[in-house]
N, C-alpha and C positions, 0 to 999 in steps of 0.2 A: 365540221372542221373548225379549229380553235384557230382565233383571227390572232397574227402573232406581229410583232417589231421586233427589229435590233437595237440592242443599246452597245455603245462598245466604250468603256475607261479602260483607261493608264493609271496605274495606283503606281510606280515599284512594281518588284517579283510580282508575277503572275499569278502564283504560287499562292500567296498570302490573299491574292484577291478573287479566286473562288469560292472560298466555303461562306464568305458572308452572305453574298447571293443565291447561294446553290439552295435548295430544297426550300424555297421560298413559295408559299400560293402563287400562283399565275408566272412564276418561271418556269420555262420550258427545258434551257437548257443552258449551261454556262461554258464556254470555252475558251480555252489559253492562245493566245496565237501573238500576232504582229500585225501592225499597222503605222501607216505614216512616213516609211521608209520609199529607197530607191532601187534596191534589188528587188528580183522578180522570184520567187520562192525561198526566201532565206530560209535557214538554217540555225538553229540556236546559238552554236558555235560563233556563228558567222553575228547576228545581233548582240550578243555579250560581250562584243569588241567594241561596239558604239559606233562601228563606221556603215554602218549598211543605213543609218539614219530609222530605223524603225523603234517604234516605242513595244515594250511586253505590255499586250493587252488583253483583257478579259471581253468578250464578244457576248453579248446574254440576248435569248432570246425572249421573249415575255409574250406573255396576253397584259395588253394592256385594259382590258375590262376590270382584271383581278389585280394588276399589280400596276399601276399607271405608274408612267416614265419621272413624274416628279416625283414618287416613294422612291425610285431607283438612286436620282440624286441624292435624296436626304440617306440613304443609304452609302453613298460614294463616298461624300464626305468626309464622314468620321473615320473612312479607312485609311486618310493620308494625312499627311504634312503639305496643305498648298502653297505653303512657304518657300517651299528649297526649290530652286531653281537646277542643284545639279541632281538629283535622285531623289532618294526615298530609302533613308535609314541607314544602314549599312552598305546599300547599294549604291554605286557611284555611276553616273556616266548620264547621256543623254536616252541611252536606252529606258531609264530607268525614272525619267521626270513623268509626270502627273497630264495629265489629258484629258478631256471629254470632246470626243468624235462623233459627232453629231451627225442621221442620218437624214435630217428632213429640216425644213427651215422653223416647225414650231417646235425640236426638240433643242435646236438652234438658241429660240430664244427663251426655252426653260432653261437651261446651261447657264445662259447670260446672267439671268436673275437669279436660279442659284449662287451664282458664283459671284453676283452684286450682293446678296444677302448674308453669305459669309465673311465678305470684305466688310459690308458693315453690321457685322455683328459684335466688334469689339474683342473678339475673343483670340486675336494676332495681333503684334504689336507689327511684324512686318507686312508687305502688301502683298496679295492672291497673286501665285504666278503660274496657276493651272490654266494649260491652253483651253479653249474653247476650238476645236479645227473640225474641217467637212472631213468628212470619213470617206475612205476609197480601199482598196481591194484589203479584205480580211489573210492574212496567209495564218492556219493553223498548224500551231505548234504540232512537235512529235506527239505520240503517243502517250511516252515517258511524263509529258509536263501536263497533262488533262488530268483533273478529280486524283491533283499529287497527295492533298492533304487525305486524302482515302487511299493511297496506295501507298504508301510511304510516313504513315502516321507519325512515326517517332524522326524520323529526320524533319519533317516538314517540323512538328514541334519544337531540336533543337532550332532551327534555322529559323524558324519567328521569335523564339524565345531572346536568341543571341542580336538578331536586329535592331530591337530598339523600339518596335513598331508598337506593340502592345503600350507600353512605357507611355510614348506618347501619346496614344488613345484618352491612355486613362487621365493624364496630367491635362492633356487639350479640351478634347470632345465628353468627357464622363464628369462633367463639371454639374 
């Protein structure tokens, strides 16, 4: 039996933040869902209004033997902007801000120092405003929003294409 953890980020779309993770050594398995919120089964509908209070998140399951929780992070980072306080890209709203939900108090404090070592890495003129929060009940996304960028190849591609997301990758983190 392969000894497994959760890890769960808030990038922005959901969408955008599977296939970084996905077929990775020692990932299990990556999923779209919601967290952080105050409804009890939301609804995608229902979260891409920003009022049910849930962030779109990717849920990964890992062997941490093979893929330890800080490669996760240095993986997380470069997939966002921890600058923007109101989303991620094209996407507006509080659904749509940046996260690390932490399930255990020592992934707690890799998050922290993560997120202290990006701040001072000089590489933002503005200040880190990705939460650090304890993580609480997972709800998964439809059917529709899991392993989108494999079902849905050519929209997923305009739709990161048109975001912005890439752009910034490259101008921030491909330095």
């Amino acid at each position: 039996m392969t000894n497994s953890e959760k890890a769960t980020f808030a990038g922005g779309c959901f969408w955008c933040m599977v296939q970084p993770f996905d077929e990775q050594p020692g990932i299990i398995k990556v999923e779209s869902g919601y967290m952080g919120g105050h409804v009890e089964n939301p609804k995608y509908e229902q979260v891409k209004t920003g009022e049910t209070g849930h962030y779109e998140v990717v849920q990964i399951t890992y062997d941490p033997s093979l893929f330890p929780y800080e490669k996760l992070l240095s993986l997380y980072w470069p997939q966002i902007d921890p600058t923007d306080p109101d989303g991620q890209f094209q996407d507006r709203g509080s659904q749509y801000k940046t996260a690390i939900f932490y399930h255990s108090e020592e992934q707690k404090a890799e998050a922290l120092a993560s997120k202290q070592a990006v701040a001072e890495s000089g590489r933002f003129k503005k200040p880190i405003v990705t939460e650090i929060i304890k993580a609480d009940t997972f709800y998964l996304a439809e059917e529709e929003h899991q392993d989108f960028y494999k079902k849905s190849p050519k929209e997923y591609k305009e739709d990161r294409n048109k975001s912005g997301r890439d752009e910034f990758i490259n101008d921030n983190w491909n330095k």
